[in-house]
C-alpha positions in Angstrom: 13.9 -31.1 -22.9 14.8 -28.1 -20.5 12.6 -27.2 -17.4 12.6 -24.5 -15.3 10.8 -23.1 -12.0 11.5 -19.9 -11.5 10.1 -19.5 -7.8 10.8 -23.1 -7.3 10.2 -23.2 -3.8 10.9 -26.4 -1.7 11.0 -28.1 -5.3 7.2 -29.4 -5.7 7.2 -28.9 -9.0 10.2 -29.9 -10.3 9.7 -33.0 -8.7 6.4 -33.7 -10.2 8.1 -33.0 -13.8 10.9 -35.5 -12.0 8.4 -38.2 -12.2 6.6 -37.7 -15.1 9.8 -37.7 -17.7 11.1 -41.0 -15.7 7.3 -42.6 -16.1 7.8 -41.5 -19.7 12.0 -43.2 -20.2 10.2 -46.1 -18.5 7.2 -46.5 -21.2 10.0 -46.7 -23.7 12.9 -48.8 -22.7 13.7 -50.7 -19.4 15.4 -48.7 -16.7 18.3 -51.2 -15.2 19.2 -48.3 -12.8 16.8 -46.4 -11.5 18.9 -43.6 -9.4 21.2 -43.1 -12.6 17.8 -41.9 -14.8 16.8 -39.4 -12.2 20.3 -38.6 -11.9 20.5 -37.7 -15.4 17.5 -36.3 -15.6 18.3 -33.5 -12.8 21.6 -32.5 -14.4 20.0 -32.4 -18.0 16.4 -31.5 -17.5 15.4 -29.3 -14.8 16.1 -26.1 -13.7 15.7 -23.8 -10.2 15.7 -20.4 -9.0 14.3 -18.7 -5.6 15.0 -16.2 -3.9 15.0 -17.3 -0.2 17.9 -19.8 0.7 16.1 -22.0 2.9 14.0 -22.8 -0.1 17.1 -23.5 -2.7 18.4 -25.8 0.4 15.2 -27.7 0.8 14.9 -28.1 -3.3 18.4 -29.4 -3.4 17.6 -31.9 -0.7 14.4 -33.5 -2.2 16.5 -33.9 -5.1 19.2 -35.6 -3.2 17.0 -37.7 -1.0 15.5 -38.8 -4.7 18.6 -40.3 -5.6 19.8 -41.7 -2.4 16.1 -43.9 -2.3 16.8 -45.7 -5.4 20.8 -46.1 -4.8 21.7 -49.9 -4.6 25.2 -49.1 -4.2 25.9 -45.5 -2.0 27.7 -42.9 -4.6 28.4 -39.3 -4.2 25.1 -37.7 -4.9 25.9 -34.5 -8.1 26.1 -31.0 -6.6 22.8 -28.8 -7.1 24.4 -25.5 -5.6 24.4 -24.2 -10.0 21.4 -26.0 -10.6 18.9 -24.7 -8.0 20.5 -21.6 -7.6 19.4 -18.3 -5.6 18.2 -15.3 -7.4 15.4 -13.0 -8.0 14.2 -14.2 -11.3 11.7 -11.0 -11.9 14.7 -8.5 -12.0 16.1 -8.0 -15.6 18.4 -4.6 -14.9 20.4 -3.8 -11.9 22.3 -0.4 -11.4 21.2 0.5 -15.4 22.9 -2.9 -16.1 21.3 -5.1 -18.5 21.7 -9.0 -17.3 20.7 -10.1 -20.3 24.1 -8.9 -22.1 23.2 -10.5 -25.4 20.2 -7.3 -25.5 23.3 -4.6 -25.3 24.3 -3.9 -28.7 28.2 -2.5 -27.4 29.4 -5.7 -26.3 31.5 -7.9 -28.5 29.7 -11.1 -28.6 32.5 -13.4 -29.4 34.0 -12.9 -26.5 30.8 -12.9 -24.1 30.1 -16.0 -25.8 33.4 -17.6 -25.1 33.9 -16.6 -21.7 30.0 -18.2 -21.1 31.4 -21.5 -22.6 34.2 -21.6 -19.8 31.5 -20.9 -17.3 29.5 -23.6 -18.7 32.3 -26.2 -18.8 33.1 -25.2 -15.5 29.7 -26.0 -13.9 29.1 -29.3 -15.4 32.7 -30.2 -14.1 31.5 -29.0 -10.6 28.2 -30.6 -11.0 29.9 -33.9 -11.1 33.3 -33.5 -8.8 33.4 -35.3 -5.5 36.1 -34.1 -3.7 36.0 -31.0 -1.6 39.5 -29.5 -3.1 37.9 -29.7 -6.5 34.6 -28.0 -5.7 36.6 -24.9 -4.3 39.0 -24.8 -7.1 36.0 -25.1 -9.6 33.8 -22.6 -7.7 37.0 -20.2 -7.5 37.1 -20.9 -11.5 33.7 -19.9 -11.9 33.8 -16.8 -10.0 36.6 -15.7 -11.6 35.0 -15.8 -14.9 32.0 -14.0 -13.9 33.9 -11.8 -12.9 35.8 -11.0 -16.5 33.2 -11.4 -18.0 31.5 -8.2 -15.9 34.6 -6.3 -16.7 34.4 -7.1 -20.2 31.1 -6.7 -21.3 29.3 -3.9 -18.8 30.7 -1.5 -16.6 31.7 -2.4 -13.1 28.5 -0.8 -11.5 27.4 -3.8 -9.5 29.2 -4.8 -6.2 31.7 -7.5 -6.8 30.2 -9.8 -4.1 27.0 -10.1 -5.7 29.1 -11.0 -9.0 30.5 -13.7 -7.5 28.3 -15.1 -5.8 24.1 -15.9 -6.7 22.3 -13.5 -4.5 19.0 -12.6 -3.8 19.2 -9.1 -6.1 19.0 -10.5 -9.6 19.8 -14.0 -11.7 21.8 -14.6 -14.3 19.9 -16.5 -16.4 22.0 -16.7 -19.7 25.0 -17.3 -17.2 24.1 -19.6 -15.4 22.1 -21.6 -17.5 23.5 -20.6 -20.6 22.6 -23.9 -22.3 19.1 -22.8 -22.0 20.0 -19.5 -24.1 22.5 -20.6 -26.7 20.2 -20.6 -30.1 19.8 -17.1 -30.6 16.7 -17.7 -32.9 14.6 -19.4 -30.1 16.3 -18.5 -26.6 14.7 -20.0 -23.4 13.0 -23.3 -21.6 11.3 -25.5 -23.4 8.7 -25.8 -20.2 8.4 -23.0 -17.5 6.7 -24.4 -14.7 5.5 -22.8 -11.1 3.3 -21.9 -7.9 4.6 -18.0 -8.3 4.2 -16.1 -4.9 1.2 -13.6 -5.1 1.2 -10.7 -2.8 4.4 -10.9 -1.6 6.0 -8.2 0.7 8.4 -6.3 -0.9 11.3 -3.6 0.0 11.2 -0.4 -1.5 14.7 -1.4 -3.5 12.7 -4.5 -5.5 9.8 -2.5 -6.0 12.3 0.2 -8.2 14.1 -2.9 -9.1 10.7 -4.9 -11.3 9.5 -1.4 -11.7 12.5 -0.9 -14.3 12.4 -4.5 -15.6 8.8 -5.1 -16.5 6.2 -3.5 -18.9 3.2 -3.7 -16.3 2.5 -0.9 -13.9 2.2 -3.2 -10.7 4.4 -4.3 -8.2 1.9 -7.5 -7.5 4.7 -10.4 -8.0 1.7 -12.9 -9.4 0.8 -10.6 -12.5 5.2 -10.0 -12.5 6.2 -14.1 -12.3 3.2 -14.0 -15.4 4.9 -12.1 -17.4 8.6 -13.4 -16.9 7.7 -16.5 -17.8 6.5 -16.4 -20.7 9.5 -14.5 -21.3 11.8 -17.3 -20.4 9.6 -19.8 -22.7 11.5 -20.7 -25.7 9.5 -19.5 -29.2 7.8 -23.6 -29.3 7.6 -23.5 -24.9 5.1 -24.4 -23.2 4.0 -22.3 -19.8 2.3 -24.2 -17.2 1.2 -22.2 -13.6 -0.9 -22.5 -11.2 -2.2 -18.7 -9.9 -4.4 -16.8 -8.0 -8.2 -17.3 -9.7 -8.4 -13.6 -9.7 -6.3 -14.1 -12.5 -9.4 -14.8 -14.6 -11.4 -11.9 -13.8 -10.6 -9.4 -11.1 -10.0 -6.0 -12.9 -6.2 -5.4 -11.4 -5.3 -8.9 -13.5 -6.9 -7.2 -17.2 -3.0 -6.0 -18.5 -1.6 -9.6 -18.2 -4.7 -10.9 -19.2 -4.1 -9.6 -22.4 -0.7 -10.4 -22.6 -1.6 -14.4 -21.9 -4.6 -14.5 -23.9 -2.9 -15.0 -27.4 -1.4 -18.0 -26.4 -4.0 -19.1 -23.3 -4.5 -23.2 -24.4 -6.1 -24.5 -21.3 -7.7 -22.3 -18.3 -8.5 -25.1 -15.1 -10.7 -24.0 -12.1 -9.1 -25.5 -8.9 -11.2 -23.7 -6.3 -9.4 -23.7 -3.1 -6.8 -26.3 -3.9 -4.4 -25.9 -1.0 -5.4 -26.5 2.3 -4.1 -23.4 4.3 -4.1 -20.7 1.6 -7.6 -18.4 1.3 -7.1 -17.5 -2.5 -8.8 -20.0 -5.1 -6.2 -21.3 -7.7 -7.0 -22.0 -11.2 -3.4 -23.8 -13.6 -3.2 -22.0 -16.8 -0.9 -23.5 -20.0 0.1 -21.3 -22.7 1.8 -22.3 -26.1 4.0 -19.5 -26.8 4.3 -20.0 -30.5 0.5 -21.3 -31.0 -2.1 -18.4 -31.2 -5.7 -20.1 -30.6 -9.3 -18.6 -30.7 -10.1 -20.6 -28.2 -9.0 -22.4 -24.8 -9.7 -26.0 -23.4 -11.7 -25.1 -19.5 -11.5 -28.0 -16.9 -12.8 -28.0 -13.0 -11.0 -29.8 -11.0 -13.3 -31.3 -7.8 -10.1 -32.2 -5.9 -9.7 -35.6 -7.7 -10.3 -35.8 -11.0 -10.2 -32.8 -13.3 -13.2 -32.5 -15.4 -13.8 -31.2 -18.8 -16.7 -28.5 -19.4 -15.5 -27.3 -22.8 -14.1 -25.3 -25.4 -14.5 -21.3 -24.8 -14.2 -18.7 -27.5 -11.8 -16.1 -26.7 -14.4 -13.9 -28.2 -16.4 -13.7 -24.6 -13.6 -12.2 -23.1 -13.8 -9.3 -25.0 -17.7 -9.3 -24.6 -17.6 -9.7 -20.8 -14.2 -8.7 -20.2 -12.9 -11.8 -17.9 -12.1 -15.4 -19.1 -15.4 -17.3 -18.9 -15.1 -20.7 -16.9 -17.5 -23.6 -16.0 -19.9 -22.1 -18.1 -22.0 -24.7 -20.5 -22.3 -23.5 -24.0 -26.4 -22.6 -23.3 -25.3 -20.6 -20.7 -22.8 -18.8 -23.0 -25.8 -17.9 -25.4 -28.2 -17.1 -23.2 -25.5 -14.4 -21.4 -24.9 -13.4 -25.1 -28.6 -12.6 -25.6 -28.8 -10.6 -22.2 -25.8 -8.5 -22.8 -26.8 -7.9 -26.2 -30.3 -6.4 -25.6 -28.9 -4.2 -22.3 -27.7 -1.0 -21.4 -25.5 -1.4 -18.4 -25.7 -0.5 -15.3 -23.0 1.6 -15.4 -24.4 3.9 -17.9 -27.3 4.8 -15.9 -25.7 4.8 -12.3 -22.7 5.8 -10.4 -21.3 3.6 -7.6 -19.3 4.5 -5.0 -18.0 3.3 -1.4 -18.7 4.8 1.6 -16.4 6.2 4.3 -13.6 4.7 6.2 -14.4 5.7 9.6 -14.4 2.7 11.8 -12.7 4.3 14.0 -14.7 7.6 14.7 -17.7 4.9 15.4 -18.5 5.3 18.9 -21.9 4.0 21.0 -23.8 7.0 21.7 -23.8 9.4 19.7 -25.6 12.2 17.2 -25.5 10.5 13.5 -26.1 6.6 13.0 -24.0 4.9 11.2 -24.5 1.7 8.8 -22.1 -0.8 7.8 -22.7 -4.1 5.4 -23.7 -6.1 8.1 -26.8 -3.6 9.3 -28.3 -4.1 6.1 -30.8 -6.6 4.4 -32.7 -7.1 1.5 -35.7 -5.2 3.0 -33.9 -2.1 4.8 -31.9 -1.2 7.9 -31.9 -3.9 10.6 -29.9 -1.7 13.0 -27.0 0.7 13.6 -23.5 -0.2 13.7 -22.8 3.1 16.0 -22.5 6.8 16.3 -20.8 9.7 15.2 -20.0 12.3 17.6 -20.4 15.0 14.2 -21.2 14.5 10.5 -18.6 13.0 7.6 -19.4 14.7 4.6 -18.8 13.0 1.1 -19.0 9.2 0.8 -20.8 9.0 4.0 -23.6 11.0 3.2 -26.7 9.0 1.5 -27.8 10.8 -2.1 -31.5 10.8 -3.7 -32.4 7.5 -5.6 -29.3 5.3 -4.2 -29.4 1.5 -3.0 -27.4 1.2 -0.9 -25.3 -3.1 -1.2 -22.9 -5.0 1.0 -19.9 -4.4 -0.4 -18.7 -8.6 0.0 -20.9 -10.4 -2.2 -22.2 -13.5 -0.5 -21.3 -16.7 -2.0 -23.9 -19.9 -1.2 -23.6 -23.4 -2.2 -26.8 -24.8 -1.1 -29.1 -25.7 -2.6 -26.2 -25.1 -5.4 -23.5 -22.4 -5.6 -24.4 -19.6 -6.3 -24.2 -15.6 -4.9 -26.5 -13.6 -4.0 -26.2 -9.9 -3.7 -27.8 -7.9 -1.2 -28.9 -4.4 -1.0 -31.7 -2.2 0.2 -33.5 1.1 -0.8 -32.8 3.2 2.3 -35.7 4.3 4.5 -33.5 7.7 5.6 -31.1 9.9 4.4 -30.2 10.4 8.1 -27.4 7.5 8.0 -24.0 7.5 7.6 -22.6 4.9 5.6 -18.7 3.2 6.0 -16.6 1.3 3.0 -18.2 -2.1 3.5 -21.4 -0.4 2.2 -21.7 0.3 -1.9 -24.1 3.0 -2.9 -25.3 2.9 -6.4 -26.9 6.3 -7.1 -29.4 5.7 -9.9 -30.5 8.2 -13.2 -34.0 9.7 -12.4 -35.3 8.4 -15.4 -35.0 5.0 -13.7 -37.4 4.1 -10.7 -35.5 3.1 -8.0 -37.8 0.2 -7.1 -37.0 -1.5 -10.3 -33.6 -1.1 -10.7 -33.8 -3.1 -6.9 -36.2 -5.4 -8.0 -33.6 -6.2 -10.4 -30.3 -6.4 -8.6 -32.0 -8.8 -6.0 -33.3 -11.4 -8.4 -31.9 -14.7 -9.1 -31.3 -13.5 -12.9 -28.8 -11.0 -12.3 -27.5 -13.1 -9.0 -26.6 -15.8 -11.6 -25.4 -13.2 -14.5 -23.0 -11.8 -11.9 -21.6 -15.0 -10.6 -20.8 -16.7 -14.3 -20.0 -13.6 -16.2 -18.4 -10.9 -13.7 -17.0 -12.8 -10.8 -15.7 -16.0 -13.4 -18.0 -18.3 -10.5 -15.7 -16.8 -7.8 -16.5 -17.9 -4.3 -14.0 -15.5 -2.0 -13.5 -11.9 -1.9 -16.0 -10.3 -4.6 -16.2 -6.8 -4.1 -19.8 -5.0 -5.5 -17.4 -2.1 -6.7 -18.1 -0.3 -10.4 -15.3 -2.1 -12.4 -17.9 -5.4 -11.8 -20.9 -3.6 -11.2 -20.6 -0.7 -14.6 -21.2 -4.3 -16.3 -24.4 -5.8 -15.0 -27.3 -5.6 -17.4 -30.3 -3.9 -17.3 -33.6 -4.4 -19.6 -36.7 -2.5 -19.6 -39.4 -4.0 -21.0 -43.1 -4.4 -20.7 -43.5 -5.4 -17.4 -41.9 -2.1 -16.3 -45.2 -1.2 -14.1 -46.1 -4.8 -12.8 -42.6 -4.7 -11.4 -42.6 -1.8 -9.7 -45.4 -2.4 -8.2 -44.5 -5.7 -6.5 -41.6 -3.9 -5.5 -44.0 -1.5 -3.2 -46.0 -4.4 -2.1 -42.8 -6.7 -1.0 -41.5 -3.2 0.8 -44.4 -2.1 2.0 -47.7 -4.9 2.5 -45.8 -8.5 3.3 -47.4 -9.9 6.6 -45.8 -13.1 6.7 -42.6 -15.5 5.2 -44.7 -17.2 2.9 -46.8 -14.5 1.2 -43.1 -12.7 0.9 -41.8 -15.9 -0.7 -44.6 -16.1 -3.4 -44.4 -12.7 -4.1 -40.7 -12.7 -4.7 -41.1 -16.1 -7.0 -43.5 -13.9 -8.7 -41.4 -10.8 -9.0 -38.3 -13.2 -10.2 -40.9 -14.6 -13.3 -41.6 -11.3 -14.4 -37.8 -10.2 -14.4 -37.0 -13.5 -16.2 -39.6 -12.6 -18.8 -38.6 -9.3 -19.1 -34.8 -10.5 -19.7 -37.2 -13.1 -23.1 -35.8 -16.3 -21.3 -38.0 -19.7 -21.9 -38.7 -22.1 -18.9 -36.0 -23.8 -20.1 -33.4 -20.8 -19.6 -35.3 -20.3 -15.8 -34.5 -24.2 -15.1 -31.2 -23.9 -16.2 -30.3 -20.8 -14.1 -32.5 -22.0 -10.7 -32.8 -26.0 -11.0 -35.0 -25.2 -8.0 -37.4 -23.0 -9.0 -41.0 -23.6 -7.6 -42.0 -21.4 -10.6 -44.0 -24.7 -12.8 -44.4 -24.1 -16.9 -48.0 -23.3 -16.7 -47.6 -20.6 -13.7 -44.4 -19.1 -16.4 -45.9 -18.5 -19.4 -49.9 -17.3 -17.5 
């Protein structure tokens, strides 16, 4: 079995796998020598690449230190510098070259293939020397072959020092390990493993660089290391990574959503599952050669990872995100919603308003409103002034709401979001980019469509079937909002009025509350769900059956 990280890192990974097939030689037969199996299994099994050199030398040293723990007897530990090697593993051209010579249909094949095997040979020799005279000679032998085989089988375009030597410009991956890549029916790893980078910085010569070597229009290494993977899977590989949650829903994610989703087995919510990163993680495992209809879904609590469920592939093309921690009623009652809808989108444009923190000052002409200056009930207060008008974005339009741009994510009494936005008592504002302003068809009452938006329904519809239960960084912008559901029905009237008297009549907290309980029970039965549906959305509703249904 072959496994590779190709952004190993400091060698987490690897290790883990490191473990795992010694656990599984130690099931089946007793291990007398215990640094000789993970000795073995280094050389035979597992497979590095990163970019930064401090990384490669850290790898290397875990894998060493393994060794050396379990050593009765000290004995030279087996050289790692072409095992964990540096390279950029996303970059597949360099200089119009292809690095995958096998794709360049000039070449003469017999003799790439026989200068590979003398690379080969050559590495496992230096993998297992000891004395420094035979690493250089090896290394020189190496090099040299490299080197003829450039000059054989490409034009000499690249720069002979990044021939010779792994760099941080490109990998050789059927070079270096060319074991890996020798069945030309089923090239590749038999498991790709990985934490990939996401949002990396990049220079202008690497964005050209993945640009030229990938079929996705983004430079966002995540969605890049995604794709490359799967590419180095063998046809029967497995791919196992753990990636930014985003993954699962965020819009910028939909092209490599596609491109996993044939092969998508298992899809596991970690939450935040390390300690110092922001981002949510969720692990993904695809089967390259295994199409499936549906994938396994798991949350993981930070012990024990716990299974919700199979999920039909179908909803992602009904809600346009891969569904998660959602129970099966959930799934049919979300089915029922979006099925008797129009969406909000169709009726409503949404837009941001203006950048222009800067040009806030405190006294001043023209207020200006930001997310934080807004509530559920109106405009609290002003954020600052203008010293003259901003046209465009800024400007508040006839039969808008106007919505704080972060979502607000809540876990008591249970996690869930709640979105926030306000019918605007003046056009006289001036709104920035934190604010969302949904400008609503004049067929539609403003008052209801904000009745709506602000309930608990559409609160929970958004969570479980825009933002994939999302608890960081959900933006209220059109690609989530075009989606969110919106049913007329008979109550039409008896909303809208509750609407002017929450707005207009409330005197204290708790005749507020009530009405709001009541305004939620008439937007739930609007939306035809039972009790049941209302329990299972807000397990504490003070709403009882018999108020419900009178």
């Amino acid at each position: 079995i072959k496994v590779c990280d190709p952004a190993i890192g400091s060698g987490a990974f690897p290790m883990g796998i490191l473990k795992e097939l010694f656990n599984c030689r130690a099931a089946l037969e007793e291990i007398k020598d215990s640094a000789a199996l993970k000795r073995a299994i280094i050389i035979n099994n597992l497979y590095g690449v990163d970019i930064d050199p401090s990384a490669i030398d850290i790898a290397r040293l875990r894998f060493g230190l393994t060794i050396i723990v379990d050593e009765k007897q000290p004995r030279p530990l087996p050289n790692l510098e072409y095992k964990i090697i540096q390279g950029d593993s996303l970059v597949k051209k360099y200089n119009n070259i292809n690095l995958d010579f096998t794709q360049d249909g000039n070449i003469n094949l017999g003799i790439f293939d026989a200068i590979r095997k003398e690379i080969r040979d050559s590495i496992i020799e230096h993998i297992n020397c000891h004395t420094l005279c035979d690493k250089i000679r090896i290394k020189s032998e190496i090099i040299n072959s490299i080197s003829r085989l450039f000059e054989t089988c490409s034009s000499r375009d690249i720069p002979s020092s990044l021939i010779e030597e792994p760099n941080n410009k490109f990998f050789l991956w059927n070079i270096y390990f060319s074991e890996a890549f020798q069945d030309k029916r089923n090239l590749g790893f038999d498991i790709v493993i990985g934490n990939p980078p996401y949002g990396a910085t990049l220079t202008d010569e690497q964005r050209e660089l993945y640009k030229a070597s990938s079929s996705l229009s983004t430079t966002e290494t995540a969605m890049l290391f995604l794709e490359r993977c799967k590419e180095l899977a063998k046809n029967n590989g497995v791919i196992s990574l753990i990636i930014p949650k985003a993954f699962t829903y965020a819009s910028n994610y939909k092209k490599v959503r596609d491109i996993v989703e044939p092969n998508l087995s298992t899809l596991v919510d970690c939450g935040k599952a390390f300690e110092n990163v922001k981002l949510e993680q969720c692990i993904i495992i695809c089967n390259k050669s295994t199409k499936t209809t549906s994938y396994e879904n798991y949350v993981h609590n930070g012990k024990v990872f716990n299974f919700i469920g199979n999920i039909n592939k179908s909803s992602k093309k009904i809600f346009g995100l891969f569904l998660n921690d959602v129970q099966p009623k959930e799934l049919e009652l979300a089915l029922m919603i979006h099925s008797n809808s129009v969406k909000l989108g169709d009726i409503s444009s949404n837009t941001r308003g203006e950048t222009m923190q800067r040009s806030v000052v405190d006294d001043g002409k023209y207020p200006v409103i930001g997310g934080n200056e807004i509530d559920k009930y109106g405009v609290r207060r002003v954020k600052g002034y203008l010293t003259r008008p901003i046209l465009g974005r800024a400007q508040i339009k006839e039969n808008s709401l106007l919505f704080q741009n972060i979502v607000a994510h809540i876990m008591n009494p249970y996690p869930h979001v709640k979105l926030i936005g306000c019918i605007p008592n003046s056009d006289e504002y001036f709104i920035t980019d934190t604010i969302n302003q949904i400008t609503v068809n004049k067929k539609y009452n403003i008052k209801y469509i904000w009745a709506l938006l602000n309930s608990k329904l559409l609160s929970w519809y958004v969570y479980s079937f825009i933002y994939g239960k999302a608890i960081r960084t959900m933006h209220f912008d059109s690609v989530s909002t075009d989606r969110i559901p919106i049913i007329v029905g008979e109550n039409y009237k008896k909303i809208i009025e509750l609407t002017d008297e929450l707005l207009s009549n409330c005197e204290g907290d708790s005749e507020r509350l009530e009405k709001e309980d009541e305004l939620d029970r008439l937007i739930y039965l609007t939306y035809g769900l039972t009790y049941e549906d209302v329990l299972m959305i807000d397990p504490c509703s003070q709403i009882s059956k018999e108020q419900y249904y009178n």
